[in-house]
Residue, then its C-alpha position, 0 to 999 in steps of 0.5 A: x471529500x478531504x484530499x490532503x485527510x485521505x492522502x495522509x491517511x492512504x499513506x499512515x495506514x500503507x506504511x503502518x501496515x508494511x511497517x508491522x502493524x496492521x491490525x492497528x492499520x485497520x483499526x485507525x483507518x479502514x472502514x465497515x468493508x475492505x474490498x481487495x482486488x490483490x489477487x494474492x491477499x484474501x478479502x476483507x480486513x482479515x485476508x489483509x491482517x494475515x498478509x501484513x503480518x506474514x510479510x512482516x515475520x518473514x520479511x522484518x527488514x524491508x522497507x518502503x518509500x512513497x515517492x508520490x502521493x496524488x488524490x482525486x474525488x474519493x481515490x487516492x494513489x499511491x507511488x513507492x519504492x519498496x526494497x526487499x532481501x537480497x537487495x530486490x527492488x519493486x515499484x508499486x501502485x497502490x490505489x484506495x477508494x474512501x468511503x464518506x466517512x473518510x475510511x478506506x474500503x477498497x484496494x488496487x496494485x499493480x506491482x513490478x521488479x526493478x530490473x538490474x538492467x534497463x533499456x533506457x537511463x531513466x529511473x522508474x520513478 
């Protein structure tokens, strides 16, 4: 396994795809299966396709940082700041699995709402 290979390739094809461009995305950087664990995106490169796409017609002008980027064995994680319409704020994990020729073939998130408000000054990164 490439760690650095797979962190750049994890953070080119998130920010390919949330950028508008996921067919292209899936074509550069995922492999013979894409298994999604999204409850909100269909499986397989299709569902992924579909979903991208949608947010892009009705969202165009979102935008994504990657704050962090950390790769163990065949995972790599990921760790943005997304800022949506109406000044929305979001953190996100995401996590890919590679397979052994080095494409992307499964998916995990978990994501959560910057509050306006904290109990703490701590930021969420």
């Amino acid at each position: 396994m490439n760690l650095e290979a797979n962190k750049n390739n994890a953070i080119a094809f998130y920010k390919m795809a949330y950028e508008g461009n996921p067919k292209r995305a899936v074509e550069l950087y995922v492999g013979k299966e894409y298994i999604q664990h999204n409850p909100d995106v269909a499986d397989g490169p299709e569902g992924f396709i579909t979903y991208f796409e949608r947010m892009q017609h009705e969202y165009p002008k979102k935008s994504i940082e990657f704050v962090r980027c950390i790769a163990q064995d065949n995972l790599v994680a990921l760790h943005t700041h997304q800022t949506w319409p109406g000044d929305d704020e979001y953190v996100t994990m995401d996590f890919f699995r590679f397979d052994a020729e080095g494409k992307i073939c499964e998916h995990w998130d978990a994501i959560q709402q910057i509050p306006k408000q904290a109990a703490n000054p701590n930021t969420m990164y």
